[in-house]
N, C-alpha and C positions, 0 to 999 in steps of 0.2 A: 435495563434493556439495551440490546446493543445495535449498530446498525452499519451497512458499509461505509467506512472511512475514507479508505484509499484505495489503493494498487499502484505497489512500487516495481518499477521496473531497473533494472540494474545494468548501468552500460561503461562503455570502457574511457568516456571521456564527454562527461558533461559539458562543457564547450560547445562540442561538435552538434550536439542533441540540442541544444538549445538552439545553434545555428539552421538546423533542417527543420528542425518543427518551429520555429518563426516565418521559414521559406516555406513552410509545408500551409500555410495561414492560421497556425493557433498562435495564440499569447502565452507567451511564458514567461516566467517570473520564477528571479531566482532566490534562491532558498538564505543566503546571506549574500554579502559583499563579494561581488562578480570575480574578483581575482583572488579569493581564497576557496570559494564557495564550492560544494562537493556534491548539492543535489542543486535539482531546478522544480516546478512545482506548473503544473496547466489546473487553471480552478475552473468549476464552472459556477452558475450561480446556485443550483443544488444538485444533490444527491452526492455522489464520489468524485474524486478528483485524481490526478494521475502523477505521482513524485517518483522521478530518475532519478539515480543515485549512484555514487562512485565511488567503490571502493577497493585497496587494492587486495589482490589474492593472500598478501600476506598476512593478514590481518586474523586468517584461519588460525594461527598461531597464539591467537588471545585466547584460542576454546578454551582450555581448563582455569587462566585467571581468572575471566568472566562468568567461568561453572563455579566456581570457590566461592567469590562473592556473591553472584548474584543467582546459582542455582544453574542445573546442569542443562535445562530448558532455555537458560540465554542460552550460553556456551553454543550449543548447536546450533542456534538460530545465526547465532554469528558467523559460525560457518557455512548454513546456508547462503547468508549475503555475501560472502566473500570468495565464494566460489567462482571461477573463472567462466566468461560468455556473458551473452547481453540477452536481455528479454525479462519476460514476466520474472519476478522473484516472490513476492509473497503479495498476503491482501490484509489489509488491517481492520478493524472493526472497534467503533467508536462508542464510548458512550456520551451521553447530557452531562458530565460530571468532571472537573478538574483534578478529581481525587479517583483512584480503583481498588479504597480498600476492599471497598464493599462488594466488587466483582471480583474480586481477588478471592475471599471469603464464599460467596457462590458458587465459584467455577472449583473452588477445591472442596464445597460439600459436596458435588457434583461427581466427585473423585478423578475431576481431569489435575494432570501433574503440571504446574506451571512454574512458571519460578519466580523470585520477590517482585514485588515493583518497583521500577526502576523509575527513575527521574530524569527527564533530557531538557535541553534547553537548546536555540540558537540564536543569535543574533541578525536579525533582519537586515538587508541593504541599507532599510534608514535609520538603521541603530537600536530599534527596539527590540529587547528581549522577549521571547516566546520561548513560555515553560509548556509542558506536559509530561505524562506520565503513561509507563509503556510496564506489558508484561507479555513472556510470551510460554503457550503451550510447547506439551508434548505431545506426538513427533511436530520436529519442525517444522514438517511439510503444513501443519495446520494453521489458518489465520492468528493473529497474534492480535492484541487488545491493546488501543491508545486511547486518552482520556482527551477531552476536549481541551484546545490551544488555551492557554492565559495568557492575553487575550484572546480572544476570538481573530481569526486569521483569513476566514472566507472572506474574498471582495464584494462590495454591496451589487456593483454590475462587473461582469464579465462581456465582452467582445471579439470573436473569433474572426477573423475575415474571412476562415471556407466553412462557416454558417456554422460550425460545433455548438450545440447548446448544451449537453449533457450527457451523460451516462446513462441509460437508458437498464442495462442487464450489465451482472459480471459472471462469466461465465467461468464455472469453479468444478474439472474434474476433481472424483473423489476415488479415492481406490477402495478395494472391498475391506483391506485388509485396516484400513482409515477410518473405515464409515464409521465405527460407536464412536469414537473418541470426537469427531466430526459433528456426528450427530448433538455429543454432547454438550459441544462446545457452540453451536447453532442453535441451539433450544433456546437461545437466550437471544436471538436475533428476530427482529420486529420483520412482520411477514410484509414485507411492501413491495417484495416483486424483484427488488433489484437482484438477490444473488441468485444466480440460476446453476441448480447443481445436477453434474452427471456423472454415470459411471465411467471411469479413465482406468486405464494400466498405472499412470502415477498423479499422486495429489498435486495439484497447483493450479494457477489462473490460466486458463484457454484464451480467452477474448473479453475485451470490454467491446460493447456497441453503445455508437456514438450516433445520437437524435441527431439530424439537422445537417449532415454537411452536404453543402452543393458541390463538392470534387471529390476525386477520388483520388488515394493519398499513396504517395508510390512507396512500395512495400522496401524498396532499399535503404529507405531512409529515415526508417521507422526505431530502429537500434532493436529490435526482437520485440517489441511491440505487436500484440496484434489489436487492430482497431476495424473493427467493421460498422457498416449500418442496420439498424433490424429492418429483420424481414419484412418484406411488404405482403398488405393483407390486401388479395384482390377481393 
């Protein structure tokens, strides 16, 4: 079973984004050692969390090594991330498990097209390694599937200063021409409300809504983030 993981947003200069969204009053925390480091990471205490990430446009030039090795379903996806502009880029979806043969083998009785799994790892600020394991669908535009951090990497408490407690909905257009593959790839996601799907011209992340904040977050500084509040029920 799988369930929302994250929502990476992709921007032109993590630095910058960790500087505005500390000024903005979330906590962030970076993804390795601050002067190499290429993402940053906002946790909350559950459900999804929010990783920026920086990569450069050139890297689109890896598609076919990464299709060779590791199936033409990376490949894309990598060209997905390396696409030039800041904002939403993709949503991951997680399972209980360190290992994804077993979804790997699912998702392809399934007859969705994905490609091997792949292994990552990085090195934390205070040195510790964090392994998992990632695979990603065909079209790219669909969530892609990571396996749970080894270790475990959620903070026990999280602290927001402009009152952020969580992700509340992730809001996921779907194009028509998307939906089976979508669908099929969803069948396998635990019904708990978070991902909230509609019909879009193109697949990808709309919005995440964020429980809890007492300000209101100035949209310049956001790096193509969209972050709102949910609706209130009179």
């Amino acid at each position: 079973m799988l369930r929302c993981s994250h929502v990476l947003c992709k921007v032109d200069d993590v630095r910058s984004v960790v500087r505005d969204y500390t000024e903005l009053g979330f906590t962030v925390e970076w993804g390795s050692a601050p002067e190499r480091a290429h993402n940053a990471l906002v946790w909350f205490e559950e459900g999804p969390f929010i990783e920026f990430f920086q990569l450069p446009p050139a890297f689109r030039l890896l598609k076919w090594p990464m299709s060779a090795v590791n199936g033409v379903a990376a490949g894309e996806r990598l060209v997905r991330w390396a696409r030039p502009g800041e904002g939403w880029r993709d949503l991951a979806l997680e399972t209980d498990d360190t290992e994804l043969a077993g979804v790997h083998s699912a998702l392809r009785a399934g007859q969705l097209r994905v490609s091997r799994v792949m292994k990552g790892r990085r090195t934390r600020p205070d040195g510790d390694r964090v392994r998992y394991q990632f695979l990603a669908a065909r079209p790219a535009r669909l969530p892609f599937v990571v396996s749970a951090y080894d270790p475990p990497q959620r903070p026990a408490a999280v602290h927001h200063p402009n009152g952020a407690r969580r992700i509340t909905r992730v809001r996921m257009g779907v194009a028509d021409h998307d939906r089976a593959a979508f669908d099929a790839l969803t069948a396998h996601v635990r019904g708990d409300g978070l991902l909230a799907v509609e019909g879009a011209e193109h697949t990808g992340v709309i919005a995440a809504e964020l429980d809890g904040l007492t300000r209101p977050l100035d949209p310049t500084r956001l790096h193509g983030a969209v972050l709102t509040s949910p609706a209130r029920k009179d």
